[in-house]
Wavefront OBJ file of the C-alpha trace (Angstrom):
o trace
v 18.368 -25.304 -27.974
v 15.111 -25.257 -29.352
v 11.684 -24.592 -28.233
v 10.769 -28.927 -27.956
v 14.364 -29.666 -26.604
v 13.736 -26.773 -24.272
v 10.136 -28.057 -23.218
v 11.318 -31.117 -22.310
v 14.302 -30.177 -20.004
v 11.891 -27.790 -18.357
v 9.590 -31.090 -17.677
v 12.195 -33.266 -16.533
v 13.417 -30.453 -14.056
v 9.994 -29.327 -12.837
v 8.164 -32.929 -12.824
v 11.306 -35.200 -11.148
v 11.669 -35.688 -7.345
v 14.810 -33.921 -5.820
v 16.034 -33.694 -2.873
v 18.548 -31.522 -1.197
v 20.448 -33.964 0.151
v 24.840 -32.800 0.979
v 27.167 -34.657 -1.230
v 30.203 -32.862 -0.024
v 31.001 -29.395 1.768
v 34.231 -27.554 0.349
v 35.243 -25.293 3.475
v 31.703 -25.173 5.040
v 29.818 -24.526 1.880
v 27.471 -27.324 0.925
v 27.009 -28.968 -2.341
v 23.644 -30.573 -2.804
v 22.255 -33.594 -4.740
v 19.663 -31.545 -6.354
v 22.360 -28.858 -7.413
v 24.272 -31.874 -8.740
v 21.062 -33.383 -10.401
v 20.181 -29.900 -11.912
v 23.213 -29.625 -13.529
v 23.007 -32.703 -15.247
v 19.700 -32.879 -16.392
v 20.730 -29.238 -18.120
v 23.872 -30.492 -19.504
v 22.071 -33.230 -20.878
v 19.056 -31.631 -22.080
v 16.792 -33.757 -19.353
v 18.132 -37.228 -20.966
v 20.277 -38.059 -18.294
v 18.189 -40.625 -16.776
v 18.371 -42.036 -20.751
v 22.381 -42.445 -20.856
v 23.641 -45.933 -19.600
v 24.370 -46.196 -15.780
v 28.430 -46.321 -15.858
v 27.862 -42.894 -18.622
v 25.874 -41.802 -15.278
v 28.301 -42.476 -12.652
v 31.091 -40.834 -14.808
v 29.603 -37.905 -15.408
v 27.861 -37.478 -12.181
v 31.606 -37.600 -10.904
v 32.888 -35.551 -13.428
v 30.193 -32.768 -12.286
v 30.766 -33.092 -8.548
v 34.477 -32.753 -9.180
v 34.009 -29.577 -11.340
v 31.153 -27.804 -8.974
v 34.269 -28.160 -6.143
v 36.709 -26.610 -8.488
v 34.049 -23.336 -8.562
v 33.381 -23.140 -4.883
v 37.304 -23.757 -4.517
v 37.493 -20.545 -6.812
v 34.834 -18.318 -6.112
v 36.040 -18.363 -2.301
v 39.740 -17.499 -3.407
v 38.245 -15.071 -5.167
v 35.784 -13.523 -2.665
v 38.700 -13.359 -0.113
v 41.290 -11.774 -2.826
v 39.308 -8.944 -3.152
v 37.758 -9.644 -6.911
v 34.370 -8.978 -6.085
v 34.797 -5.836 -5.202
v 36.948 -4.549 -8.434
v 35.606 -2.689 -10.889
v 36.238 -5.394 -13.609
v 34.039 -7.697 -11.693
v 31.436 -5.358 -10.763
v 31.335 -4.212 -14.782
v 31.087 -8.016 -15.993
v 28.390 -8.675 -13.309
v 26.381 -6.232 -14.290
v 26.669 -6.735 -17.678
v 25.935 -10.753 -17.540
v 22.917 -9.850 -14.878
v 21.405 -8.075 -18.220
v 21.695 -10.787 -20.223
v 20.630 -13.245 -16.874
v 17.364 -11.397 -16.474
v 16.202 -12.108 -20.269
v 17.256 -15.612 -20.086
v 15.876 -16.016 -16.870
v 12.222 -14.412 -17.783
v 12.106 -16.684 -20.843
v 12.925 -19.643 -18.849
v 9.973 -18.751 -16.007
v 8.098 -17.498 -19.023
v 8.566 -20.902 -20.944
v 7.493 -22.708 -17.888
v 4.475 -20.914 -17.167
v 3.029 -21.271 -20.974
v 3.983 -24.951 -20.518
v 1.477 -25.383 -17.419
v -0.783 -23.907 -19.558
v -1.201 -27.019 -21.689
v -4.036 -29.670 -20.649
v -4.400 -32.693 -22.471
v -7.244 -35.204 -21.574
v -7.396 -38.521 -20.598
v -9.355 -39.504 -23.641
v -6.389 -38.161 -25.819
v -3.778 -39.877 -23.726
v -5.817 -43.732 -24.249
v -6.326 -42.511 -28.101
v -2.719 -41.852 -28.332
v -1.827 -44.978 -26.679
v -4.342 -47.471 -28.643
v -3.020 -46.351 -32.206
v 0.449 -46.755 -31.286
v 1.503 -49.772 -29.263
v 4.406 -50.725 -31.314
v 5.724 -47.455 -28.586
v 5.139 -49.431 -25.528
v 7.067 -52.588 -25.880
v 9.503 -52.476 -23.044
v 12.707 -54.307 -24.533
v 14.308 -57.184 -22.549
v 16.420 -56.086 -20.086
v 19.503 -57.615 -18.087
v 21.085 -56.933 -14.901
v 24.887 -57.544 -15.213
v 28.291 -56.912 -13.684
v 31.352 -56.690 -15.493
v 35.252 -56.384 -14.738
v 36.978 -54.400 -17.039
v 41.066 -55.190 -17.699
v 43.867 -53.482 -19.657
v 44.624 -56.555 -21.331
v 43.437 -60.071 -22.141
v 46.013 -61.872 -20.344
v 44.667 -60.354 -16.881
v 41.490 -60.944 -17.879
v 41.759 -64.923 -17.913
v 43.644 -64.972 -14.821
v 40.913 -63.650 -13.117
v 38.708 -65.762 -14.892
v 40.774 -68.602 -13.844
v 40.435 -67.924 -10.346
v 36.275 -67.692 -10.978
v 35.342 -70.773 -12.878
v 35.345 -72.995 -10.899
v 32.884 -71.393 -8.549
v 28.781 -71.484 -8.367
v 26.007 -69.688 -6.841
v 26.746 -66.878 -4.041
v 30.273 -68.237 -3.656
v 30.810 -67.003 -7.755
v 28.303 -63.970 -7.257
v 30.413 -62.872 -3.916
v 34.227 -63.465 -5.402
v 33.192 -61.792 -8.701
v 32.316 -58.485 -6.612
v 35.336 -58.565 -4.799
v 37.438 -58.771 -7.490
v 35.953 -56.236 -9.464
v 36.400 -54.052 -6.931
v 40.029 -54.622 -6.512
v 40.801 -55.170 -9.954
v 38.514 -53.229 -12.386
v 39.742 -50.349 -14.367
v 36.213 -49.226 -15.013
v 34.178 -46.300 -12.960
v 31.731 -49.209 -11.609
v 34.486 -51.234 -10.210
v 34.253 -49.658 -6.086
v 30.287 -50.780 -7.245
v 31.565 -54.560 -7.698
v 31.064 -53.891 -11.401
v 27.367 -52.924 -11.064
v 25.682 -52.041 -14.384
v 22.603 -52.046 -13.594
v 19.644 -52.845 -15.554
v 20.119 -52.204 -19.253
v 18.055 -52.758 -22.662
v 19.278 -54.301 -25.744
v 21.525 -52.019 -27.718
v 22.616 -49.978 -25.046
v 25.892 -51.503 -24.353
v 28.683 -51.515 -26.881
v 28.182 -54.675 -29.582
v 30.965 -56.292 -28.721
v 29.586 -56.946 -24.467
v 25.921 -56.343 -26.126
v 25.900 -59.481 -28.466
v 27.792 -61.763 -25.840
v 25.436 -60.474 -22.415
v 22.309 -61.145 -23.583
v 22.815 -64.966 -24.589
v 24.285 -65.133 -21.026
v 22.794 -67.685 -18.174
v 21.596 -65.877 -15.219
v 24.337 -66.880 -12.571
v 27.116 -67.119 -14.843
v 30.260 -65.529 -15.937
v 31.685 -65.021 -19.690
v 34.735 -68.184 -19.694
v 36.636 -65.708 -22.252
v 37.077 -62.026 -22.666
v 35.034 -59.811 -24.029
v 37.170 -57.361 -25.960
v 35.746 -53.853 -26.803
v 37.554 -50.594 -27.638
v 37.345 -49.836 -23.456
v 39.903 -53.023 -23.143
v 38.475 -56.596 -21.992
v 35.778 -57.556 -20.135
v 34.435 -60.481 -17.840
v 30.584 -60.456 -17.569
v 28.770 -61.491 -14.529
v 24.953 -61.774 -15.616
v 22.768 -61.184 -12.523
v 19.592 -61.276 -13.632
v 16.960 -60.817 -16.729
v 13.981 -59.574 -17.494
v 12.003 -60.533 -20.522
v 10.597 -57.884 -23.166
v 6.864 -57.028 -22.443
v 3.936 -55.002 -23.538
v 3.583 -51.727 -21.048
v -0.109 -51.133 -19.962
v -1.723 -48.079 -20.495
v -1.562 -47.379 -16.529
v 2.161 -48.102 -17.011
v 2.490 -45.453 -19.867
v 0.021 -43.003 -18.851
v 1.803 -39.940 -17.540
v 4.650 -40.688 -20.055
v 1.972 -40.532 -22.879
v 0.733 -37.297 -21.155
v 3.783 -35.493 -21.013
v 4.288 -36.411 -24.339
v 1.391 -35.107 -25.752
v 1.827 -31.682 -23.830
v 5.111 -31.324 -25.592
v 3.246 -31.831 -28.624
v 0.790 -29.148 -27.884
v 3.056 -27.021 -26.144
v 5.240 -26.704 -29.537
v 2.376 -25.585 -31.507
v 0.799 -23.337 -29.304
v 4.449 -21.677 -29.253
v 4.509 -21.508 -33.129
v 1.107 -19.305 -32.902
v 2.305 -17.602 -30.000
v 5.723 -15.936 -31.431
v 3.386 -15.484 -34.979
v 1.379 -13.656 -33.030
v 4.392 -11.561 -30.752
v 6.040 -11.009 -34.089
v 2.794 -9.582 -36.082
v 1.924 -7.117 -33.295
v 5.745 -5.641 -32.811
v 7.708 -3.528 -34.396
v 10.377 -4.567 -36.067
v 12.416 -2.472 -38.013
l 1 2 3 4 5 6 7 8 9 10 11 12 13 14 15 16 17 18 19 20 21 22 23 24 25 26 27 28 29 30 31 32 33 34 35 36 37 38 39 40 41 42 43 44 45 46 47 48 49 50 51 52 53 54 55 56 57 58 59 60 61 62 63 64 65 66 67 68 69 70 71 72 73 74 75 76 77 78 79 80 81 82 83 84 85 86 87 88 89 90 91 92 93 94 95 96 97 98 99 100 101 102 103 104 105 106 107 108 109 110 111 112 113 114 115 116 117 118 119 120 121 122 123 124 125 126 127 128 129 130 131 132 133 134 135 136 137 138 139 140 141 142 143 144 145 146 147 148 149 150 151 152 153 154 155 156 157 158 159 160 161 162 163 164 165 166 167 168 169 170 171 172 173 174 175 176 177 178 179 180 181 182 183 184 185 186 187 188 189 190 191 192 193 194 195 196 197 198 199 200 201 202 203 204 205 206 207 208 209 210 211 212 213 214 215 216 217 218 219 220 221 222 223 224 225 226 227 228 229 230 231 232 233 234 235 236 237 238 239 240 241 242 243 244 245 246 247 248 249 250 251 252 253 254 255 256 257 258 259 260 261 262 263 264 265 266 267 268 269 270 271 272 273 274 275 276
């Protein structure tokens, strides 16, 4: 990874709100939301809030799934006697070497990172030469059923058309919950807010010339199978305020500065070692 990549996962991590909320115990042993959330961002390189919402909920699962797997393991383990072999012991002591250097650059990393100021008056100059940056896109808030095949697909539909308002709204959530093959389905198809471009083409192009209140009347095919749209609710493209942009203009910036000051740093690390 390198050293801007790294800067910004370290931001995300140290800057976002987490809290230690219990998703799910395996034999006693908790398994937090912030253990979850840590693993993600570093997976993702801090750009998991980025990735579309159903991307989210699948790999949030995915995660979950695979930190109960380790706990499953490591207490097999633990009572099978492997921690106390020499194997173990020689492995463990061997990664702890290579832990302790990773680990000091990481605290390292962070601390040069906190180092970094930038001004208010750079954060507005920023922002005034480059508002093409802070035009929020239009967004939608949809739902969506997604079938194996287009002949389910307009049966449901079928059994929707003819409805309006919270009658529609209602019987399109209970059917995707019963009959979506897609990870938001037990959500009632729930996507969430979403820009343009974010979704596939295919459900991209039809969504946003959707009514708010209204379902697609055919299939959407895409390479995931065929969808029926629900379009809850829009939100027109604006121009963010510098208020609105601030601290994301800040972090930014410290990024920015944080790379260089790295670049003279290690210049400076490599000029006064020895290196042979």
């Amino acid at each position: 990874m390198n050293t801007t990549l790294k800067a910004m996962a370290l931001t995300a991590l140290f800057t976002s709100m987490t809290y230690a909320a219990t998703v799910v115990t395996v034999n006693g042993k908790a398994i937090s939301d912030e253990e979850i959330n840590r693993v993600l961002m570093e997976g993702t390189q801090g750009r998991f809030n980025q990735l579309p919402k159903e991307k989210q909920d699948e790999l949030r699962k995915r995660i979950t799934d695979g930190l109960i797997t380790q706990e499953l393991v490591y207490q097999d383990a633990k009572k099978s006697g492997v921690l106390k072999s020499k194997e173990y012991i020689d492995e463990r002591n061997a990664m702890m070497e290579r832990i302790d250097r990773q680990l000091a650059a990481k605290v390292w990393e962070k601390q040069q990172f906190e180092k970094v100021t930038v001004s208010e008056k750079e954060v507005k100059a920023y922002f005034d030469a480059n508002p093409q940056e802070f035009i929020e896109k239009e967004k939608v808030h949809a739902r969506h059923i997604l079938l194996k095949t287009e002949t389910q697909a307009k049966d449901l539909i079928g059994k929707l058309k003819a409805l309006k308002g919270n009658a529609l709204k209602e019987k399109f959530i209970e059917l995707a919950k019963t009959e979506s093959t897609g990870p938001s389905g037990p959500k009632g198809g729930d996507l969430g807010f979403f820009p343009q471009g974010q979704m596939v083409p295919a459900f991209n192009d039809v969504v946003f010339k959707m009514d708010v209140g209204t379902i697609t009347m055919t299939p959407v095919k895409s390479q995931f199978g065929y969808h029926i749209i629900y379009l809850e609710e829009k939100k027109t493209g604006k121009q963010l305020s510098f208020e609105e942009v601030k601290s994301f203009v800040d972090q930014r910036l410290k990024i920015e500065k944080f790379k260089k000051d790295m670049e003279i740093k290690m210049k400076a690390l490599k000029d006064t070692a020895t290196i042979s």
